[in-house]
N, CA, C and O atoms as a MOPAC input file, in Angstrom:
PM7 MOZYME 1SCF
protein

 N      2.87800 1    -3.95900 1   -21.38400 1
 C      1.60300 1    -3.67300 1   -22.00600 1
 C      1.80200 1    -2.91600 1   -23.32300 1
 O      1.02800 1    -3.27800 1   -24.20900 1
 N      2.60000 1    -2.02000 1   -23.62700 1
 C      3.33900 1    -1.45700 1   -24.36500 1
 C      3.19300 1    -2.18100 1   -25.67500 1
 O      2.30900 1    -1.99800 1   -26.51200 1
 N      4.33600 1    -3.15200 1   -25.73200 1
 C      4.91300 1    -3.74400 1   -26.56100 1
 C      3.68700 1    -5.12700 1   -26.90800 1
 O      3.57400 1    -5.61300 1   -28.03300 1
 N      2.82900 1    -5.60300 1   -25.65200 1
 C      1.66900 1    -6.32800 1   -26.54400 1
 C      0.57600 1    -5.47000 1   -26.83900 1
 O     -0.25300 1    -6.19800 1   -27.38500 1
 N      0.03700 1    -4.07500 1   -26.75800 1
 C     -0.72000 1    -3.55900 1   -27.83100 1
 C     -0.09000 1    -3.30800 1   -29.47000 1
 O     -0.56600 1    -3.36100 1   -30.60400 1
 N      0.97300 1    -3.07000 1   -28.99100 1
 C      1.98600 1    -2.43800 1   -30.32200 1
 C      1.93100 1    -3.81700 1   -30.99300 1
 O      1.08800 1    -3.68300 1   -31.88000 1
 N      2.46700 1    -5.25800 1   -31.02600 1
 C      2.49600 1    -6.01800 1   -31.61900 1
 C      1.04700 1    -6.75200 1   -31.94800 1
 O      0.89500 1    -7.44200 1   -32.95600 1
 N     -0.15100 1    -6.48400 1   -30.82700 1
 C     -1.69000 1    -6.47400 1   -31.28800 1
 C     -2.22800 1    -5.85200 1   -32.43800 1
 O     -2.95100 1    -6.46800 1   -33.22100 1
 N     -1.83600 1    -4.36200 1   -32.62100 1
 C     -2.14700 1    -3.93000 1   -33.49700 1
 C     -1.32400 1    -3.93400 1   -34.86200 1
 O     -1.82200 1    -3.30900 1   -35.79800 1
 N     -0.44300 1    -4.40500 1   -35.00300 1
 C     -0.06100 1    -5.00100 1   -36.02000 1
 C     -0.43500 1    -5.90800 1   -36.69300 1
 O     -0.77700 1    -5.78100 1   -37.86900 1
 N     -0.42900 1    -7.44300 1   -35.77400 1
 C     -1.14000 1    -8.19400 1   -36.12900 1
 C     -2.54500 1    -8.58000 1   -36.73400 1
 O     -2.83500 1    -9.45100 1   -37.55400 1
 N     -3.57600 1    -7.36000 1   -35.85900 1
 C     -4.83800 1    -7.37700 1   -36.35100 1
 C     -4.83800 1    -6.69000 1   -38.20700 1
 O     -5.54900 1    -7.06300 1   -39.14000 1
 N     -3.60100 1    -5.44800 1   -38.18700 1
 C     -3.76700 1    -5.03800 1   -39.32400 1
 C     -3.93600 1    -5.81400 1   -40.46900 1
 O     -4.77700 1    -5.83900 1   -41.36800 1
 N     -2.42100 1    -6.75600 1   -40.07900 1
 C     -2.12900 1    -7.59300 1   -41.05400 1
 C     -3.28200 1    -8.58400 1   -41.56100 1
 O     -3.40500 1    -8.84500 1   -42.75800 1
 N     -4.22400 1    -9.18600 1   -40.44900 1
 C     -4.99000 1   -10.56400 1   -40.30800 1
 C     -6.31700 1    -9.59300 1   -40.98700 1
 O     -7.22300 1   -10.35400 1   -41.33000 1
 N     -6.62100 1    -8.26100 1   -41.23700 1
 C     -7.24600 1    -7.80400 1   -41.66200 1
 C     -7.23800 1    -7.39800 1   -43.17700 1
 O     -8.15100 1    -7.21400 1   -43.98200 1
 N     -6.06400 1    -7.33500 1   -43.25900 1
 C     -5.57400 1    -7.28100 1   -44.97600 1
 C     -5.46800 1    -8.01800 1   -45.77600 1
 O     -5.30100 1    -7.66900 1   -46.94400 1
 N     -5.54600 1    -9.54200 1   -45.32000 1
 C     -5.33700 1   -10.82300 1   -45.71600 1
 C     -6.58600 1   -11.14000 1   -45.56600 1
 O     -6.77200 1   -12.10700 1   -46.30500 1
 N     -7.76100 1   -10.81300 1   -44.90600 1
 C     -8.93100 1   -11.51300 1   -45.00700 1
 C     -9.95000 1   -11.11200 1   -45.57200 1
 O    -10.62000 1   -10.10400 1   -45.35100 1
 N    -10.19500 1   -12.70600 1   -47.05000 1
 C    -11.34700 1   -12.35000 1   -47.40700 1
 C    -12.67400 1   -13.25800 1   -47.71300 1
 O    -13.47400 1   -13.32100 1   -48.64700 1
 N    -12.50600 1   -13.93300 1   -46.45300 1
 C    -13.86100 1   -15.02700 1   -45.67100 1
 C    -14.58100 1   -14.16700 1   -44.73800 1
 O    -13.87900 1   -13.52400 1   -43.95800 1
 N    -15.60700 1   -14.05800 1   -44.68100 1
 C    -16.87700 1   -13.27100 1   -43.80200 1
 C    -16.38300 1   -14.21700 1   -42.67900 1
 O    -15.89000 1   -13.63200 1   -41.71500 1
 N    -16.42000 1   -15.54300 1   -42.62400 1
 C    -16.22200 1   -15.81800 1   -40.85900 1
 C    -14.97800 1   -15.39500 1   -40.62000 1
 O    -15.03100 1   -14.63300 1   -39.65400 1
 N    -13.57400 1   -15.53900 1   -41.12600 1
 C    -12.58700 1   -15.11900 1   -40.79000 1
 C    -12.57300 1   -13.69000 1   -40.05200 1
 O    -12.03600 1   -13.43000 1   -38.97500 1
 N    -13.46400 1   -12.62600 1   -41.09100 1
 C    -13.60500 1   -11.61600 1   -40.82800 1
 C    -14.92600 1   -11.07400 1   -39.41000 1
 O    -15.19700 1    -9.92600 1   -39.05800 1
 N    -15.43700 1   -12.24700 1   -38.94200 1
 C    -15.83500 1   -12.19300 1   -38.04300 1
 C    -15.11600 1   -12.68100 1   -36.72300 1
 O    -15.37900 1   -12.19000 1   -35.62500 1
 N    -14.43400 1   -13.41900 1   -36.86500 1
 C    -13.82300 1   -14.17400 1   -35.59800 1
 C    -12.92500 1   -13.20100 1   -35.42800 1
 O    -12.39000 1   -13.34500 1   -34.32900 1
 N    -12.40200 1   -12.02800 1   -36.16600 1
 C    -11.45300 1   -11.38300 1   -36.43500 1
 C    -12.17200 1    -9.85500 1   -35.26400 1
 O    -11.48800 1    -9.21200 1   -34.46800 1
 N    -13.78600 1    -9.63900 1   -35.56500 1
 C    -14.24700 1    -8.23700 1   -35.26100 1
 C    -14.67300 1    -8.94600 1   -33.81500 1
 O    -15.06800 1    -8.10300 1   -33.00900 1
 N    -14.67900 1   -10.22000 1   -33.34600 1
 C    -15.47600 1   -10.38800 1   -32.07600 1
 C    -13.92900 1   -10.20600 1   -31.37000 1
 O    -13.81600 1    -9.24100 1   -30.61500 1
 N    -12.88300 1   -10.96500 1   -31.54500 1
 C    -11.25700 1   -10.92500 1   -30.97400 1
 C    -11.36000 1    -9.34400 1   -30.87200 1
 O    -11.48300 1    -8.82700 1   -29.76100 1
 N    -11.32600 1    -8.80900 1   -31.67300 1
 C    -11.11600 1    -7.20300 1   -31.62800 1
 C    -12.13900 1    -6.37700 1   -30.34600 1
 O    -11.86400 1    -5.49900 1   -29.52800 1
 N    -13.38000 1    -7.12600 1   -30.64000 1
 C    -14.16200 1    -6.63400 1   -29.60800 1
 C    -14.12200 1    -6.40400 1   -27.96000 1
 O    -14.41300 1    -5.43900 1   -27.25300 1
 N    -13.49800 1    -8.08400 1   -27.60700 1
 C    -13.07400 1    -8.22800 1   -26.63500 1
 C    -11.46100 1    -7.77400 1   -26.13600 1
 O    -11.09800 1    -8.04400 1   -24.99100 1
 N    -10.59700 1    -7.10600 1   -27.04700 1
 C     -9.30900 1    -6.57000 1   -26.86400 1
 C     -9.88200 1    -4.93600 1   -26.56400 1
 O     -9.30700 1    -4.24700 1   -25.72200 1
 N    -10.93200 1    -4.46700 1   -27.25200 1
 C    -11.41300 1    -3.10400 1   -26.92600 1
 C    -11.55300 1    -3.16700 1   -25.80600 1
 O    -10.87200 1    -2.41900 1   -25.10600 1
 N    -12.53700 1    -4.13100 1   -25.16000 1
 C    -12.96900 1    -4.32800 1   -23.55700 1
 C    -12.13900 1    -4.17500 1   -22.68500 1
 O    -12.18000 1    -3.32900 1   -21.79100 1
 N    -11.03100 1    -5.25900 1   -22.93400 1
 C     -9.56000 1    -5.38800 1   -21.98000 1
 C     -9.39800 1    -3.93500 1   -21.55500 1
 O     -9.58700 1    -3.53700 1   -20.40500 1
 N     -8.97900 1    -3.07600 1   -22.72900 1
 C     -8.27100 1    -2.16800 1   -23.02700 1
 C     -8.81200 1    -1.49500 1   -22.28400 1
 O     -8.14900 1    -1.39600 1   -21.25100 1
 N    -10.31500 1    -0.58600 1   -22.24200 1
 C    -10.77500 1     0.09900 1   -21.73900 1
 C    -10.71500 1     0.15400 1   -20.65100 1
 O    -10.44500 1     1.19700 1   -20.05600 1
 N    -11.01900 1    -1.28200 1   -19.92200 1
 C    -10.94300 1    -1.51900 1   -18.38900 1
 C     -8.82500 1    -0.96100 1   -18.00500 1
 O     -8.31500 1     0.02100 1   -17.46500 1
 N     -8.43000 1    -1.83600 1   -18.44900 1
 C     -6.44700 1    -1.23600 1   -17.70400 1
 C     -6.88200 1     0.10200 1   -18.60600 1
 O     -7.17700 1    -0.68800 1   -19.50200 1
 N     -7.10200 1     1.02100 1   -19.01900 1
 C     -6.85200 1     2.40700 1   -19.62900 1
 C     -7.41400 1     3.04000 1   -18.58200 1
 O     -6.78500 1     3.70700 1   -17.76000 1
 N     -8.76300 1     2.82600 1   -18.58200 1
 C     -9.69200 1     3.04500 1   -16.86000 1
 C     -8.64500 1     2.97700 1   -15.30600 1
 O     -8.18000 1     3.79000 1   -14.50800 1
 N     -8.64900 1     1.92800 1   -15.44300 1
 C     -7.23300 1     1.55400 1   -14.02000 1
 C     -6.32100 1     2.65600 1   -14.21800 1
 O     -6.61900 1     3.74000 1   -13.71700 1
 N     -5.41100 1     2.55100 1   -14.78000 1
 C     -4.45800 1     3.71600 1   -14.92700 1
 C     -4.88600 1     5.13400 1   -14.93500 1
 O     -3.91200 1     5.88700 1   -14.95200 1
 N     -5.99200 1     5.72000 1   -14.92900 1
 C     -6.66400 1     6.78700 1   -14.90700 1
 C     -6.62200 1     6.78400 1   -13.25800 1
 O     -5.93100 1     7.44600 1   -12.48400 1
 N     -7.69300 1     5.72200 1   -13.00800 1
 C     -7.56200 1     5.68500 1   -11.38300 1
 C     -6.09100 1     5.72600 1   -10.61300 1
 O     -6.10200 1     6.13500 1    -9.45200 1
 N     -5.27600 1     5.46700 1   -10.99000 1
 C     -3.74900 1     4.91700 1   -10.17900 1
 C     -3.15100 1     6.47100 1   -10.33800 1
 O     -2.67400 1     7.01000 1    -9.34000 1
 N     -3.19200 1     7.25900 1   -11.76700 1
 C     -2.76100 1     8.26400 1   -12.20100 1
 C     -3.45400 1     9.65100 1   -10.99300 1
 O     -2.79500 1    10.34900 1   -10.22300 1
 N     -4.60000 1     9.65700 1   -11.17100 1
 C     -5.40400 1    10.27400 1   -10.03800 1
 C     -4.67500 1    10.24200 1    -8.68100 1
 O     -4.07100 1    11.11100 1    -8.05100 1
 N     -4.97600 1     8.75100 1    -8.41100 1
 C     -4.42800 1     8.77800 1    -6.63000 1
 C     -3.12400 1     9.53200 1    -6.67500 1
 O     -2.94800 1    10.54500 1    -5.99800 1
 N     -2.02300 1     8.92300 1    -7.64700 1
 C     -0.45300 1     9.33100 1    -7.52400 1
 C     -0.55000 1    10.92400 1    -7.52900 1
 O      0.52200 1    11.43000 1    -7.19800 1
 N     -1.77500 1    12.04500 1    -7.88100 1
 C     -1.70200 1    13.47900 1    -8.08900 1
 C     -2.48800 1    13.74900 1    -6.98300 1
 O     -2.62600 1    14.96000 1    -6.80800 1
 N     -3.19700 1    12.86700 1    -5.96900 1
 C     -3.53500 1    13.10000 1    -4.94200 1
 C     -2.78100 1    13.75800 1    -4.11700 1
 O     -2.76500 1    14.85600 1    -3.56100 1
 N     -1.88900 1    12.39800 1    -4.20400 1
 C     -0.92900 1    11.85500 1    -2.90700 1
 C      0.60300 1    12.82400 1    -3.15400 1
 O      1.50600 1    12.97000 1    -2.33000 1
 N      0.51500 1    13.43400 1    -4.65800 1
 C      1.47800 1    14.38200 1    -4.80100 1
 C      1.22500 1    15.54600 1    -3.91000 1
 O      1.93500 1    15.88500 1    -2.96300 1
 N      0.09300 1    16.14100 1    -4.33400 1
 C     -0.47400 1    17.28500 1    -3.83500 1
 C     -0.29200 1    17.13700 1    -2.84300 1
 O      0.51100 1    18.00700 1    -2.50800 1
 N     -0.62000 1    16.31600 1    -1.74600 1
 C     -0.45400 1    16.12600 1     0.05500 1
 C      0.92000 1    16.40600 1     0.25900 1
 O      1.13100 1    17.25600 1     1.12400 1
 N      2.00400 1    15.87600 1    -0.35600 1
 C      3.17600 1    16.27100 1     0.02400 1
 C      3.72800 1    17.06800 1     0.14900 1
 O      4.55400 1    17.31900 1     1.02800 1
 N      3.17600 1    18.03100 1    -1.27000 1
 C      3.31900 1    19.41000 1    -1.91200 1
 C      2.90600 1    19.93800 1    -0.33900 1
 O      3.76600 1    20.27600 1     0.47500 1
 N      1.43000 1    19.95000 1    -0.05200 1
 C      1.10500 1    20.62000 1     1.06600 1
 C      1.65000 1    20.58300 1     2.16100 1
 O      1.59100 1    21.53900 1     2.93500 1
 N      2.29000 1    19.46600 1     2.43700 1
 C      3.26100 1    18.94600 1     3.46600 1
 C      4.03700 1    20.11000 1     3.92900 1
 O      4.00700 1    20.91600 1     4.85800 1
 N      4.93600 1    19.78300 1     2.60000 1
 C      6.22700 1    20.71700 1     1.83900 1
 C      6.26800 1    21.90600 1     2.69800 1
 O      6.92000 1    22.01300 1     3.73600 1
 N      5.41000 1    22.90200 1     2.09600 1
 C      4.55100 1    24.08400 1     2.29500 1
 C      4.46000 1    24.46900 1     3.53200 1
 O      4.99400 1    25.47500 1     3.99900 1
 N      3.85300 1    23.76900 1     4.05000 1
 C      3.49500 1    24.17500 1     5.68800 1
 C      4.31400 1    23.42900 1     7.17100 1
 O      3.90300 1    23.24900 1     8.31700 1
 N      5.65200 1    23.12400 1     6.48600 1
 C      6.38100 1    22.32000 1     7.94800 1
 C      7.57700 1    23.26000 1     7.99300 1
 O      8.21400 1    23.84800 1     7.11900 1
 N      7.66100 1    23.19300 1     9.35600 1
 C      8.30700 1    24.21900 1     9.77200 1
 C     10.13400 1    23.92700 1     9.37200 1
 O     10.98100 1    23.26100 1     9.96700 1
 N     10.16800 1    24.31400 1     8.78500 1
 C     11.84800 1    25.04200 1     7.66700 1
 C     12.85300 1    25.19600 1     8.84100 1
 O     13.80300 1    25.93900 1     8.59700 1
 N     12.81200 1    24.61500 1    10.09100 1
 C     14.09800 1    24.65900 1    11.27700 1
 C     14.58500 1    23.26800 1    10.77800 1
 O     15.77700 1    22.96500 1    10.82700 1
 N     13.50000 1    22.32100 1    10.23300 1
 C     13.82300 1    21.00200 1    11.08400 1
 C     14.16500 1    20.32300 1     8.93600 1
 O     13.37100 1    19.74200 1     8.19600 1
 N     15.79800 1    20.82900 1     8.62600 1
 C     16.04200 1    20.26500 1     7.89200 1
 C     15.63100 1    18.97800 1     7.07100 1
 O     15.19000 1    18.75600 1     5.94300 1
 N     15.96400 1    18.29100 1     8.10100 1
 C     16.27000 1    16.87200 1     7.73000 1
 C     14.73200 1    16.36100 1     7.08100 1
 O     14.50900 1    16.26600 1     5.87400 1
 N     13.92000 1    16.11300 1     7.97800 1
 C     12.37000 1    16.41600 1     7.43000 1
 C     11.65300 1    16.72500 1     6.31300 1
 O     10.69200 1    16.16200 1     5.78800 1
 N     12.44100 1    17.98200 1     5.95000 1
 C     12.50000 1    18.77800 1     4.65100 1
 C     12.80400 1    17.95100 1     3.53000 1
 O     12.05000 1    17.64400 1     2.60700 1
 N     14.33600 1    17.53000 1     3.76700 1
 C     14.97700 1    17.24500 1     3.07000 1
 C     14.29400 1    15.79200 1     2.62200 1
 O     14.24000 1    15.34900 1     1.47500 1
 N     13.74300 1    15.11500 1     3.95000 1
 C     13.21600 1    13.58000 1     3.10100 1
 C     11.81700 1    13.87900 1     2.63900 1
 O     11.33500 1    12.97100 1     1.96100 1
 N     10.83800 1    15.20100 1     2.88700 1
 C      9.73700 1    15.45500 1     2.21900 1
 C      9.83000 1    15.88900 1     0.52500 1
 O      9.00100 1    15.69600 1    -0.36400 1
 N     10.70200 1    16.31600 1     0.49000 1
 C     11.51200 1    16.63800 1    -0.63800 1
 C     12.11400 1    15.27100 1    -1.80200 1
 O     11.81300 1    15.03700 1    -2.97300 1
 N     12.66100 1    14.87200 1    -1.25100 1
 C     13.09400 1    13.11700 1    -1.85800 1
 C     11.76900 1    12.58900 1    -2.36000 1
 O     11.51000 1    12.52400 1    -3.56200 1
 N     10.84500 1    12.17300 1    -1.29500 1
 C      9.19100 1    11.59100 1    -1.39800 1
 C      8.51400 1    12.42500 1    -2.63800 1
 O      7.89900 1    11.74900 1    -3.46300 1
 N      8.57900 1    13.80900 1    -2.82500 1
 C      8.03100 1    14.38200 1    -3.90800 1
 C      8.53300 1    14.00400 1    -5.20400 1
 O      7.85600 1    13.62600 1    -6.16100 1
 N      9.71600 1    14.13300 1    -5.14900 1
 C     10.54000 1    13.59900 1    -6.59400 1
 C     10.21600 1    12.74200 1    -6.99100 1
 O      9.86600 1    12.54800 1    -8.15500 1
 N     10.26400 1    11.70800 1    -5.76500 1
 C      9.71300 1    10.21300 1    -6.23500 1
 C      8.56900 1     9.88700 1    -7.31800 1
 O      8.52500 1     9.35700 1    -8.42800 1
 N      7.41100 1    10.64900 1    -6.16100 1
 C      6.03100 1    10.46600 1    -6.34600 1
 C      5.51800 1    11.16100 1    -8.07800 1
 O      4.66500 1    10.92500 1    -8.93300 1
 N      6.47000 1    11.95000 1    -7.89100 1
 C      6.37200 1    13.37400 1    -9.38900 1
 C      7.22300 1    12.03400 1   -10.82500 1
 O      6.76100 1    11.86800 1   -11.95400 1
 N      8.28900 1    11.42600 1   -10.33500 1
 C      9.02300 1    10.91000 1   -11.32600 1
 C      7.78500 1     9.49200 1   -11.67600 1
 O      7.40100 1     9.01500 1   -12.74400 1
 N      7.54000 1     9.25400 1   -10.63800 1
 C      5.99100 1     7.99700 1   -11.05700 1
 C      5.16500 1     8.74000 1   -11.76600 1
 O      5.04200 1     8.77500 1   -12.99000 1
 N      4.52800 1     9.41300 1   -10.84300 1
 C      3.48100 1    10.44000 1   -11.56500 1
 C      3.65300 1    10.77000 1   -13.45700 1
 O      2.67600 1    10.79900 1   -14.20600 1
 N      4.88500 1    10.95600 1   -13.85100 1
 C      5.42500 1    11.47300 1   -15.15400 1
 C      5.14100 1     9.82800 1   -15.82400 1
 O      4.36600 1     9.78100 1   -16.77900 1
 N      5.52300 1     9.01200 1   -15.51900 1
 C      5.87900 1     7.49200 1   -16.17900 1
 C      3.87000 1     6.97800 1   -16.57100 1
 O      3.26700 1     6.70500 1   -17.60900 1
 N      3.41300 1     7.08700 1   -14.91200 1
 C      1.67800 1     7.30800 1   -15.74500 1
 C      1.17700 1     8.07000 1   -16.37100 1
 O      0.11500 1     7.84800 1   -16.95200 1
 N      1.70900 1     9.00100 1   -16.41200 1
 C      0.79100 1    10.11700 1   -17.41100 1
 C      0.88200 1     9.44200 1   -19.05400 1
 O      0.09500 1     9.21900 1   -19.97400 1
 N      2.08000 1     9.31100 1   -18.82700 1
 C      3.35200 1     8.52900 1   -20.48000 1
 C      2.56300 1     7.37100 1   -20.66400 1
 O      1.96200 1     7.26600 1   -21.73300 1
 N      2.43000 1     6.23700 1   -19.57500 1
 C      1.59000 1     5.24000 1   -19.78200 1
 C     -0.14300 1     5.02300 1   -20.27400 1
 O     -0.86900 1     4.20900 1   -20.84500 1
 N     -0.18200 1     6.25200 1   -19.66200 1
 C     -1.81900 1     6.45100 1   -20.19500 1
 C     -1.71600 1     7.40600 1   -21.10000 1
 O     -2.78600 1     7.92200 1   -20.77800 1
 N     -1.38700 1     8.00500 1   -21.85900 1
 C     -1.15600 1     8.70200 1   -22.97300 1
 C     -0.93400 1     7.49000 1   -23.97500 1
 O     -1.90900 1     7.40000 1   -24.72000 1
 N     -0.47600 1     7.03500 1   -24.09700 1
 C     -0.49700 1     5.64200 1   -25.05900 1
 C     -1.76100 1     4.82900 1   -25.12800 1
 O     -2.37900 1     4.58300 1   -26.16400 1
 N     -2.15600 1     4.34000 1   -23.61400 1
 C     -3.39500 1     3.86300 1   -23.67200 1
 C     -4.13800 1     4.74900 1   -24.40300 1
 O     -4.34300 1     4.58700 1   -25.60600 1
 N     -4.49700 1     5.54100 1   -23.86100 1
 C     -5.27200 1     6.27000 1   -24.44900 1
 C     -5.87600 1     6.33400 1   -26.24300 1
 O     -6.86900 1     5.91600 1   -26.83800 1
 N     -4.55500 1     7.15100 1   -26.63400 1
 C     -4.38000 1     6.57900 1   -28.03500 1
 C     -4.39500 1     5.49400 1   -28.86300 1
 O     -4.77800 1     5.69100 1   -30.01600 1
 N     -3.99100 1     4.14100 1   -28.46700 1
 C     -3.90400 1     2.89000 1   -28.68700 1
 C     -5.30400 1     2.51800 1   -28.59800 1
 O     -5.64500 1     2.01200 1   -29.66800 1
 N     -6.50800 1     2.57500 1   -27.53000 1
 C     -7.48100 1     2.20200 1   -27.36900 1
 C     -8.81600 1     3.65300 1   -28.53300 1
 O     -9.97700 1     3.54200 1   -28.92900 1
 N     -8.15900 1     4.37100 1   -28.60500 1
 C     -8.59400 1     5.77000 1   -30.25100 1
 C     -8.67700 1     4.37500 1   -31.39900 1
 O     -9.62200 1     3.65900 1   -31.73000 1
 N     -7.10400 1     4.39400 1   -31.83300 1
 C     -7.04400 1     3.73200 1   -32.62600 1
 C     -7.39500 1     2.66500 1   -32.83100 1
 O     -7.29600 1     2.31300 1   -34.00600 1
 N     -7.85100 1     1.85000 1   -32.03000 1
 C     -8.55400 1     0.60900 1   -31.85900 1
 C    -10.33700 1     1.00100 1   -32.19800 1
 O    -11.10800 1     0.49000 1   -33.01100 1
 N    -10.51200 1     1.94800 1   -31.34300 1
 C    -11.69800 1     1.92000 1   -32.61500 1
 C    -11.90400 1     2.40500 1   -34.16700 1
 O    -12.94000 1     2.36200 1   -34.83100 1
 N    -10.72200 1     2.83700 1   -34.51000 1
 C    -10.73400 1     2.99800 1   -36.34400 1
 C    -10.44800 1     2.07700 1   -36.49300 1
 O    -10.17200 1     1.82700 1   -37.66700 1
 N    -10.33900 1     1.23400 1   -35.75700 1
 C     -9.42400 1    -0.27800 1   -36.76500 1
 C    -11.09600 1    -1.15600 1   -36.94700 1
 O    -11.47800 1    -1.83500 1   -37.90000 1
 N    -11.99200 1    -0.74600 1   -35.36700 1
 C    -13.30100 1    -1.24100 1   -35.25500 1
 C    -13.66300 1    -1.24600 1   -36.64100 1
 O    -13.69200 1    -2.12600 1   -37.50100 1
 N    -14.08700 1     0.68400 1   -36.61100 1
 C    -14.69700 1     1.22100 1   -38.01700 1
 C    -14.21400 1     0.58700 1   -39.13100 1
 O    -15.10300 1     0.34400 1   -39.94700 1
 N    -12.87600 1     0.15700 1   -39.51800 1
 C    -12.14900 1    -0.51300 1   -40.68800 1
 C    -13.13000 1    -1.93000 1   -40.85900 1
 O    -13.57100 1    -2.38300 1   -41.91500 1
 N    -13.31000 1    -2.44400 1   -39.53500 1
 C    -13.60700 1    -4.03800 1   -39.80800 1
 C    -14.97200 1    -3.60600 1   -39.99800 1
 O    -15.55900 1    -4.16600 1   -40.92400 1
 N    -15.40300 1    -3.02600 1   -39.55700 1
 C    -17.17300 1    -2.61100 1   -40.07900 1
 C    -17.31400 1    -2.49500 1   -41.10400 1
 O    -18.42000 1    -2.80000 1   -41.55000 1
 N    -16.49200 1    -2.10000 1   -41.82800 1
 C    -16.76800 1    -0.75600 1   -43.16200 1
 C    -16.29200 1    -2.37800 1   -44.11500 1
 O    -16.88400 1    -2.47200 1   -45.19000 1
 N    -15.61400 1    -3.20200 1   -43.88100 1
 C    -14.82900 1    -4.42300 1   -44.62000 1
 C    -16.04200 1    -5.42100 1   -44.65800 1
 O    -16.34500 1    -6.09100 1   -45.64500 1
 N    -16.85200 1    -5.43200 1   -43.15400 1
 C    -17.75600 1    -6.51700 1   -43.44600 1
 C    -19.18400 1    -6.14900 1   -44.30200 1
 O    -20.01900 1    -7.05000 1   -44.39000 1
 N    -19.44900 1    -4.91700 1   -44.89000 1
 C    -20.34600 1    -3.96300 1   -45.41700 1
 C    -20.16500 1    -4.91200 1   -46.97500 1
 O    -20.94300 1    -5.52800 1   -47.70300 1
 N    -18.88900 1    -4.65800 1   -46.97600 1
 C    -18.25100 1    -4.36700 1   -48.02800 1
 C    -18.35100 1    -5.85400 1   -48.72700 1
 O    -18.30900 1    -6.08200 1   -49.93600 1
 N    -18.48600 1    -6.74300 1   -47.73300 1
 C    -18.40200 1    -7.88500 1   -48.12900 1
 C    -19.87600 1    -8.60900 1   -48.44100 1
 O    -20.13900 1    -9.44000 1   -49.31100 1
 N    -20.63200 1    -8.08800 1   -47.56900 1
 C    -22.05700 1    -8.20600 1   -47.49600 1
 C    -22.48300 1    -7.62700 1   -48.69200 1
 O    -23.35600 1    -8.23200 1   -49.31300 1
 N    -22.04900 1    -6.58000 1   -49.14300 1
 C    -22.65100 1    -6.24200 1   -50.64400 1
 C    -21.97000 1    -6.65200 1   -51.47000 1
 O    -22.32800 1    -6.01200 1   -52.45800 1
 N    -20.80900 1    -7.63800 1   -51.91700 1
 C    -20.95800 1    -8.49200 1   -52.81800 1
 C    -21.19300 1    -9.59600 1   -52.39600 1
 O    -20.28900 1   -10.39100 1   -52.65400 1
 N    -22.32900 1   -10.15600 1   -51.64900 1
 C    -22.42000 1   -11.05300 1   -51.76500 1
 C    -24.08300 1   -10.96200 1   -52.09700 1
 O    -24.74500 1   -11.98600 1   -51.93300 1
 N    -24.68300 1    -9.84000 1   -52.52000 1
 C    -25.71400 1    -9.68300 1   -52.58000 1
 C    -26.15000 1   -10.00000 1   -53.83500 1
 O    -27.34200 1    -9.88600 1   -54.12100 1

C-alpha cells in the first residue's frame, strides 16, 4: 500500500502539471476523488486493527501482571505473546502514520486541483 500511494501521488502530481484541458483536469479531480474515498476507508480499517492490537496488548499486559510468578514457563510464553503483539502493534502505528499523512496530503493536492480548475474557469471567461 506503501509504495502504490507513493507512486499515486506522484503520478497525480505529474498528470496535474501537464494539464491544461478542463476535461482532462476533470477526469483528473473525479480519479482523485475516488482515491480520497479508498484511502479514507483502509486509513479507517487500520485505525480499527491498530485499536484491537492495543486492546489485546493491554490483556496480556494484565495477564502478565496478575499470574502467579511460580509457574515460569507460562510467564515466559506470556512474555513472547507480548513482544509479538507490541512488535505488530509498532509496524501499525508506522502504517497508519503514513496513511494518515498521505490521505493530509491528498487533500492539498484536492485544494491544488480546485484552485487549477478556478483558474481555468477564469480564463475562460
Amino acid at each position: 500500500m506503501t509504495e502504490y500511494l507513493t507512486q499515486y501521488m506522484e503520478t497525480v502530481a505529474k498528470r496535474m502539471e501537464q494539464c491544461s484541458d478542463k476535461d482532462e483536469l476533470d477526469e483528473i479531480m473525479a480519479e482523485h476523488m475516488d482515491k480520497i474515498s479508498f484511502m479514507q476507508h483502509e486509513r479507517f480499517i487500520h485505525l480499527i486493527v491498530t485499536f484491537l492490537f492495543a486492546i489485546v496488548l493491554c490483556i496480556f499486559i494484565a495477564i502478565l501482571l496478575f499470574m502467579d510468578r511460580a509457574d515460569s514457563v507460562e510467564t515466559i510464553g506470556v512474555t513472547v505473546l507480548i513482544v509479538i503483539i507490541m512488535a505488530t502493534e509498532c509496524f501499525y502505528v508506522k502504517h497508519y502514520y503514513f496513511l494518515e499523512n498521505t490521505v493530509q496530503k491528498m487533500y492539498r493536492v484536492y485544494d491544488e486541483l480546485l484552485a487549477k480548475q478556478k483558474a481555468m474557469a477564469g480564463d475562460k471567461k
